[in-house]
C-alpha positions as CSV (number, residue, x, y, z in Angstrom):
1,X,161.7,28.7,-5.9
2,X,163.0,28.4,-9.5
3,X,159.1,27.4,-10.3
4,X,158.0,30.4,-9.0
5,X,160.5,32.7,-11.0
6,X,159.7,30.9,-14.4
7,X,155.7,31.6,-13.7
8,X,156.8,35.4,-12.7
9,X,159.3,35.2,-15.6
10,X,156.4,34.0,-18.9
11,X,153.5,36.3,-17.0
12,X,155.7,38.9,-17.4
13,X,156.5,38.4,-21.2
14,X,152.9,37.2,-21.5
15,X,151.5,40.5,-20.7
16,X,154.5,42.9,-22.6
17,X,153.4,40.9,-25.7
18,X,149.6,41.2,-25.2
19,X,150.7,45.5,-24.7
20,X,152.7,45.2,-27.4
21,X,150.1,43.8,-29.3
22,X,147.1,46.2,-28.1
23,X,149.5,49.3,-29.4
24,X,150.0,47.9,-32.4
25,X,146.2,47.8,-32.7
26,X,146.0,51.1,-31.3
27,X,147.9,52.8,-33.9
28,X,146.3,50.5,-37.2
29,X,143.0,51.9,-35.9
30,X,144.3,55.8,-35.2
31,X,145.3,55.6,-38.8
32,X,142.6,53.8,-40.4
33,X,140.3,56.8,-38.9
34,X,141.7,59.1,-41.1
35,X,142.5,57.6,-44.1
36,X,139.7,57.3,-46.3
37,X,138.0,60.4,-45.6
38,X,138.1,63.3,-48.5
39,X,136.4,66.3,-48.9
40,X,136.6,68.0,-52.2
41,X,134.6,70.3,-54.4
42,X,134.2,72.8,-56.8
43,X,133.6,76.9,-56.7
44,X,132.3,78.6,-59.1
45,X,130.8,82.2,-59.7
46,X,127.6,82.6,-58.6
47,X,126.6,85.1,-61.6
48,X,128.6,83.5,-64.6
49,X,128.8,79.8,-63.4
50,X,132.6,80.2,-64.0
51,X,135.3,78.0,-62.6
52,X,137.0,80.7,-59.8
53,X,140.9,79.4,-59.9
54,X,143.1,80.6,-56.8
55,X,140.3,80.6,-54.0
56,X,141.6,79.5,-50.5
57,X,139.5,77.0,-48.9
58,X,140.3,76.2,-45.2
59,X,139.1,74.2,-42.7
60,X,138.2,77.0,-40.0
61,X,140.0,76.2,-36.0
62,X,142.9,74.4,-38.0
63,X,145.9,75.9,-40.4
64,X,144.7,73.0,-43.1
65,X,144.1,75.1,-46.5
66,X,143.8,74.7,-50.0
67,X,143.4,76.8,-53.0
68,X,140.9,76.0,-56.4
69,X,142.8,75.0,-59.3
70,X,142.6,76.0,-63.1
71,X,138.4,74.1,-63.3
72,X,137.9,75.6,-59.6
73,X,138.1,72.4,-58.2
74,X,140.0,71.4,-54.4
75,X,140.2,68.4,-52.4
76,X,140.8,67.7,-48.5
77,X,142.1,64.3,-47.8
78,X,143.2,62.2,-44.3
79,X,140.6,64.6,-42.8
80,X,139.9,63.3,-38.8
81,X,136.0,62.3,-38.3
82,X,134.5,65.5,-37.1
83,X,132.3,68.6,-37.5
84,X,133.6,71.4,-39.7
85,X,133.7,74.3,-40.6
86,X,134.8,75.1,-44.8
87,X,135.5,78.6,-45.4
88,X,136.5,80.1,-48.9
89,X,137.8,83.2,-49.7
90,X,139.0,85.3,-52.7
91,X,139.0,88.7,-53.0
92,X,135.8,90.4,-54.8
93,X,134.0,87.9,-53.8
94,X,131.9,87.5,-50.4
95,X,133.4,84.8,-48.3
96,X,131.1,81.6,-47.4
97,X,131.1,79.3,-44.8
98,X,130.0,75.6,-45.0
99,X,129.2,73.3,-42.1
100,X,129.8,69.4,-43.1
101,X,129.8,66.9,-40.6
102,X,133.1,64.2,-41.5
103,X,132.0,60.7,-40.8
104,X,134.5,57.7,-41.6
105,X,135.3,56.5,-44.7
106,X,132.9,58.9,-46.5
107,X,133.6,60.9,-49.2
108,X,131.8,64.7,-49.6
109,X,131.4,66.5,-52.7
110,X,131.0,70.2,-51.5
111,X,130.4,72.3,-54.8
112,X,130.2,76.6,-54.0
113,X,128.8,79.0,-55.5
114,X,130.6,82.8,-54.5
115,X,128.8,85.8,-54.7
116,X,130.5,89.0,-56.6
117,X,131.2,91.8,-53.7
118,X,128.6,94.5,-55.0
119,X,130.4,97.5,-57.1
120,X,128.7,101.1,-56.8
């Protein structure tokens, strides 16, 4: 009887350290996804070829945004593996949609050029 309780007894703690284990692998890998992937850019008027500071760039479906710096420049990171959709947006200028397609551990350089909103 006793033999029979120690077997139960390290089968037991033989399989909640192999769970244990397999979560903890789990969660390195839900975070290793992530982590190395960056999207960043740079917008700029279409006419001029000037740096355009303040646009919002967002990742359209989600409430993950940016906005362009001083040199026009922004920069996604810890972005999920995925299809998306970048939008910017400043007024007097026409908006434009990207589509980019997030693989691990890449990096995308997504430079835009905006488009004055015509004046009559």
């Amino acid at each position: 009887m006793k033999a029979i309780v120690i077997v139960l007894v390290l089968a037991f703690s033989t399989s909640a350290g192999l769970k244990a284990s397999s979560d903890n692998e789990n969660k390195r890998n839900d975070k290793s996804i992530a982590v190395n992937n960056i999207i960043s850019g740079t917008i700029i008027d279409e006419i001029t070829g000037e740096a355009l500071t303040g646009v919002e760039v967002k990742l359209k479906g989600s409430t993950t945004k940016t906005y362009t710096d001083f040199d026009g420049k922004f920069h996604f990171d810890k972005i999920k593996p995925g299809n998306y959709s970048i939008e910017a947006n400043i007024i007097s200028y026409q908006p434009i949609i990207r589509e980019i397609q997030v693989n691990p551990d890449e990096m995308h350089d997504l430079n835009l050029e905006l488009a004055p909103v015509a004046t009559e």
